[in-house]
C-alpha positions as CSV (number, residue, x, y, z in Angstrom):
1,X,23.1,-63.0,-82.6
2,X,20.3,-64.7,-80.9
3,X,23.0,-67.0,-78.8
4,X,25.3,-64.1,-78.1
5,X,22.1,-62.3,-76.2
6,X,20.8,-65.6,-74.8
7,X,24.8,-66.1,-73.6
8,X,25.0,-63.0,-72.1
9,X,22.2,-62.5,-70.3
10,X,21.9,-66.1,-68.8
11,X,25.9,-65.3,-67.6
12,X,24.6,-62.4,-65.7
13,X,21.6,-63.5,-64.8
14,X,19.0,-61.1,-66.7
15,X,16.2,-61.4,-69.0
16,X,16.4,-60.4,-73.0
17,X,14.6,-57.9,-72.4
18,X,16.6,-56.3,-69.5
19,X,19.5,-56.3,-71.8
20,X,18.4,-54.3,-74.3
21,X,16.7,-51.8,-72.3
22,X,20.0,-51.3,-70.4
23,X,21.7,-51.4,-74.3
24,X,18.7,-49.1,-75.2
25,X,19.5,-46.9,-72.0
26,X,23.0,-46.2,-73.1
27,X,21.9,-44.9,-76.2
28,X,19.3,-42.5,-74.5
29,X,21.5,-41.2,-72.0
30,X,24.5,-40.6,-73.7
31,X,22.2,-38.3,-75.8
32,X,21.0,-36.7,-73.0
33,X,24.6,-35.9,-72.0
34,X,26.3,-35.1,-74.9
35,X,23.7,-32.7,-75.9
36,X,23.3,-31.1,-72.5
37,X,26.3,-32.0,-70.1
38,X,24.5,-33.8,-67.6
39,X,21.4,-35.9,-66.2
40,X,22.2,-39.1,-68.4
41,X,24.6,-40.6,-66.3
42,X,22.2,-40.1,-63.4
43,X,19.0,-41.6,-65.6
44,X,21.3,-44.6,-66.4
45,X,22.4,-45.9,-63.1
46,X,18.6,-45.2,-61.5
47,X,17.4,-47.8,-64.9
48,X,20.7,-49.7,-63.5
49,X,19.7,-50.3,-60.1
50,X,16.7,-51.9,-61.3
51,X,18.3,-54.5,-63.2
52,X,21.6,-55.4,-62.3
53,X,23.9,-57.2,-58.8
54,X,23.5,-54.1,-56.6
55,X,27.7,-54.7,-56.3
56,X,28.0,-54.6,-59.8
57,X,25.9,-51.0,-60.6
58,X,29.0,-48.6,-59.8
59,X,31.5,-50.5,-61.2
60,X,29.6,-51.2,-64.4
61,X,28.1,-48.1,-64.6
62,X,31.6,-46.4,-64.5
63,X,32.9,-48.4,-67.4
64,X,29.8,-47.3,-69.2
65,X,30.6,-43.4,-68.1
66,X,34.0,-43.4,-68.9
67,X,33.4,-44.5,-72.6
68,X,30.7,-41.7,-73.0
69,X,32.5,-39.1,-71.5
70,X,36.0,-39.8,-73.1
71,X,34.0,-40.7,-76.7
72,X,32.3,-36.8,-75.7
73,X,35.6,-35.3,-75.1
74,X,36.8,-36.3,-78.1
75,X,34.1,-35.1,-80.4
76,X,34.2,-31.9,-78.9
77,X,37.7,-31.6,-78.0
78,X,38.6,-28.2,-79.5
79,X,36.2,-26.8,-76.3
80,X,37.5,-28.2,-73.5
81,X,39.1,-25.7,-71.1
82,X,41.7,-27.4,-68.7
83,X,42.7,-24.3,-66.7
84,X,41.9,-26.0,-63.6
85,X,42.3,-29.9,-64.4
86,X,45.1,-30.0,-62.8
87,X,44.1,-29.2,-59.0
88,X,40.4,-31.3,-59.8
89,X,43.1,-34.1,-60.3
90,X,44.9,-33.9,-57.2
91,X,41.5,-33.3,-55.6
92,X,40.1,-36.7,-57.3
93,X,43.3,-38.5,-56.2
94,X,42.7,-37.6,-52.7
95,X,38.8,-38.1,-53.0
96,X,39.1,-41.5,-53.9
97,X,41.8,-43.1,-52.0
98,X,39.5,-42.0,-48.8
99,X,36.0,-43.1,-50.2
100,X,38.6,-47.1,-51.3
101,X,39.3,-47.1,-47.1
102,X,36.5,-46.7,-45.9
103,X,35.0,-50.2,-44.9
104,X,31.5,-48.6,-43.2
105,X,28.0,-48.3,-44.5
106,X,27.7,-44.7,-45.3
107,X,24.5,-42.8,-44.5
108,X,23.2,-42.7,-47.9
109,X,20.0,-40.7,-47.6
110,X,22.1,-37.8,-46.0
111,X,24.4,-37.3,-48.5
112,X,21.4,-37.9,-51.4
113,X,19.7,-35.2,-49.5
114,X,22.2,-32.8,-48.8
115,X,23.9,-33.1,-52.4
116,X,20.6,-31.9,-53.9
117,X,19.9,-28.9,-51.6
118,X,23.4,-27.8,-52.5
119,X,22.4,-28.3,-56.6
120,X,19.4,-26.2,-55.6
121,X,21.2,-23.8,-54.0
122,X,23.3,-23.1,-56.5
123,X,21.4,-22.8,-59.3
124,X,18.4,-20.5,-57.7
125,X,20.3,-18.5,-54.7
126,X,21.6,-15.3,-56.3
127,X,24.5,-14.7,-54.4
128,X,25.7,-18.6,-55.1
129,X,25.7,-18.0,-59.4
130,X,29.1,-16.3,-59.2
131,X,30.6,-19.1,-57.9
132,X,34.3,-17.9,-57.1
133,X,36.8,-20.3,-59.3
134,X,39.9,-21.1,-58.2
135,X,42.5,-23.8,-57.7
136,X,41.2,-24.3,-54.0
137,X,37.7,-24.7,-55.0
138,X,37.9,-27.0,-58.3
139,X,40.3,-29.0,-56.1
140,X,37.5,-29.4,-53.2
141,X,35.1,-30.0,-55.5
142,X,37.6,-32.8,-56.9
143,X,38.0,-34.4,-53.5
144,X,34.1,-34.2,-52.4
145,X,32.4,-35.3,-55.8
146,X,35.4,-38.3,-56.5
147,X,35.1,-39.6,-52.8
148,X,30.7,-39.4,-53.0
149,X,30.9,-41.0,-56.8
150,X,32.1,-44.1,-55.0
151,X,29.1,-44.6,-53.2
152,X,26.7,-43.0,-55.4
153,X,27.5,-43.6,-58.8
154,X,26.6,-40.5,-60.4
155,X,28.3,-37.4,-58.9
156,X,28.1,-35.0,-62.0
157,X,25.8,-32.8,-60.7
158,X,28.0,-31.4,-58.0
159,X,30.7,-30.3,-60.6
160,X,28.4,-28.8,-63.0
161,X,27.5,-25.8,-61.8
162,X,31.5,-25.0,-61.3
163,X,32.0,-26.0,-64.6
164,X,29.5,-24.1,-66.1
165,X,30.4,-20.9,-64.4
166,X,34.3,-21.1,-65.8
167,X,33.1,-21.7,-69.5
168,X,32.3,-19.4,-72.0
169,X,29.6,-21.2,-74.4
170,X,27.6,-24.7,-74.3
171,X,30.1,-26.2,-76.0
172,X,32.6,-25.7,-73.7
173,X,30.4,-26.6,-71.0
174,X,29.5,-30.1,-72.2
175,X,33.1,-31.0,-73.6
176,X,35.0,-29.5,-70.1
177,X,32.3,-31.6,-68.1
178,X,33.4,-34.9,-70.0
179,X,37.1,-34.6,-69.8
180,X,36.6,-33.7,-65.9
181,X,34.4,-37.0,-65.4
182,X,36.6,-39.2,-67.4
183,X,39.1,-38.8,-65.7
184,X,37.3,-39.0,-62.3
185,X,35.8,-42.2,-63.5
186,X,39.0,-43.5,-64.8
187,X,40.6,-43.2,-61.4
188,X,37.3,-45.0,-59.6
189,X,37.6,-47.9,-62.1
190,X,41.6,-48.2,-61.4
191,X,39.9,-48.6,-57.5
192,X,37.4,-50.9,-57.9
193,X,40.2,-53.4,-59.5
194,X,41.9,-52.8,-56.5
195,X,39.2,-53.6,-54.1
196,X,38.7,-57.4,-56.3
197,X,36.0,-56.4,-58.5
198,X,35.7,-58.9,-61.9
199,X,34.9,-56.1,-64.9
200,X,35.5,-59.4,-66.6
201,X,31.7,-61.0,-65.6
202,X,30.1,-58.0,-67.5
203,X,32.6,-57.5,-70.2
204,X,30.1,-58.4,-72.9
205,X,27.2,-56.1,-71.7
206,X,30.1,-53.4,-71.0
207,X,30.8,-53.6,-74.6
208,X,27.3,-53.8,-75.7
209,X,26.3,-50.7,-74.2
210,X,29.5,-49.1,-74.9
211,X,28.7,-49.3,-78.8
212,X,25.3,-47.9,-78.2
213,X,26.3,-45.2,-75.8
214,X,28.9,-44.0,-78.9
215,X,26.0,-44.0,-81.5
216,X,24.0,-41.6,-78.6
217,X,27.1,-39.2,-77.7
218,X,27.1,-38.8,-81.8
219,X,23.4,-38.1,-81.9
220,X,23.5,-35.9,-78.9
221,X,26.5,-33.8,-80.3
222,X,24.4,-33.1,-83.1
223,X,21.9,-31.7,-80.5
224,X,24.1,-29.6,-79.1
225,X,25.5,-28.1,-82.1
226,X,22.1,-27.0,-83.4
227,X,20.7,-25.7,-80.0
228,X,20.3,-22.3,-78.7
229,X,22.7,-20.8,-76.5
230,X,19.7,-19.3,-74.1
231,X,17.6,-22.7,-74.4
232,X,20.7,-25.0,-73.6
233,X,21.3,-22.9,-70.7
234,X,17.1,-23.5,-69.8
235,X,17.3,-26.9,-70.3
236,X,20.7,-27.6,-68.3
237,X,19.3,-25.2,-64.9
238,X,16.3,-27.7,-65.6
239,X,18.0,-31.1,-65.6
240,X,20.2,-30.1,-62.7
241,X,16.7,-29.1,-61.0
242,X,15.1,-32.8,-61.5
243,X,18.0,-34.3,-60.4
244,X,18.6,-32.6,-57.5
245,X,14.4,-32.4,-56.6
246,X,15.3,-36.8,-57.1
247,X,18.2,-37.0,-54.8
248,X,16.4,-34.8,-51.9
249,X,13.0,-37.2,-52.7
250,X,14.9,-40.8,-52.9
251,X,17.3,-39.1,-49.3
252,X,13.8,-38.3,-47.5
253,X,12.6,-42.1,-48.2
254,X,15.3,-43.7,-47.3
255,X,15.1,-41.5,-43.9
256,X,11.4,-42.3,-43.4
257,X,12.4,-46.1,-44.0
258,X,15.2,-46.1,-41.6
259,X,13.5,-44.4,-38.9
């Protein structure tokens, strides 16, 4: 076991210790996501950034997502509600085959910023709870959240308060949320081959913290079963809250540094 780390992490060009906090991570986060529906893909790419080939985060980090989410789906699978998967597909489709085209440097810190004052909004304006569902609207939010994911990793956020306003129960929440983002993250994985990214470089710290990320969606569904309709919905207006108050913070930073 000791020569498999010491492999792995001298191929990829990280410390023992970096690979098993990112093992460590997946465990965590999954957690967090199975038993709430959000915030751990967001945690994991910000631990991610800090470790790995800035080229390599999104890539890796949506192999990673697409095993949690699809492993989540599947526990909970008698929840998921795919009234409107089919235009979030189209949307996706479209999303993404702009976001693969587009060879220039994005402003980051504007669309950071401007994604979290849209969580915020949604969450505390009371006019904005009612979101009004329809085919149009999941398929916009397909388009906008698949197209940002490429640049940003973690796009969850933007979908979850949509999601959560077309489900009945937490349940359905959580298990819609992960069927939405594996596919999403399916389709930016089929993308990244395209543009000549090598999955193969990281293959054995993608299955690494694959296995641990399957252990933490198991120990998060347990969460999810046991807790409280009124406290999940607490906790989930919260998560969406820090992440949002994070993107806004790490979008004003950037600013201050470019200017």
């Amino acid at each position: 076991m000791p020569e498999i780390i010491s492999f792995i992490t001298t191929t990829n060009n990280f410390t023992v210790w970096e690979f098993l906090i990112l093992c460590l991570s997946s465990y965590i986060t999954s957690t967090i996501t199975a038993s709430f529906g959000l915030g751990g893909g967001a945690l994991l790419i910000l631990i991610m950034v800090n470790i790995l080939n800035p080229l390599a985060i999104v890539p890796v980090h949506a192999v990673i997502q697409i095993s949690s989410n699809s492993t989540r789906a599947v526990m909970l699978r008698e929840h998921i509600d795919l009234k409107y998967f089919t235009p979030f597909i189209f949307g996706s489709l479209i999303g993404v085959s702009i976001a693969g085209i587009i060879l220039i440097d994005l402003p980051k810190h504007i669309i950071q910023s401007l994604i979290g004052i849209f969580i915020l909004y949604s969450i505390y304006v009371p006019q904005s709870r009612n979101i009004k569902i329809s085919n149009k609207s999941i398929g916009l939010v397909g388009l906008i959240s698949s197209f940002l994911t490429m640049f940003i990793g973690a796009s969850g956020p933007i979908m979850a308060p949509f999601i959560k306003s077309f489900t009945k129960n937490r349940q359905s929440t959580v298990a819609t949320q992960a069927a939405f983002m594996t596919w999403k993250h399916g389709i930016k994985i089929i993308v990244f081959i395209f543009l000549g990214f090598s999955f193969s470089e990281y293959i054995y710290l993608i299955i690494t913290m694959i296995i641990f990320g399957i252990f933490g969606t198991w120990t998060g569904k347990k969460i999810l079963t046991n807790i409280n309709e009124k406290i999940f919905g607490r906790v989930f207006y919260f998560i969406l809250t820090i992440l949002a108050m994070r993107l806004i913070y790490e979008g004003l930073i950037q600013f201050i540094n470019f200017i």
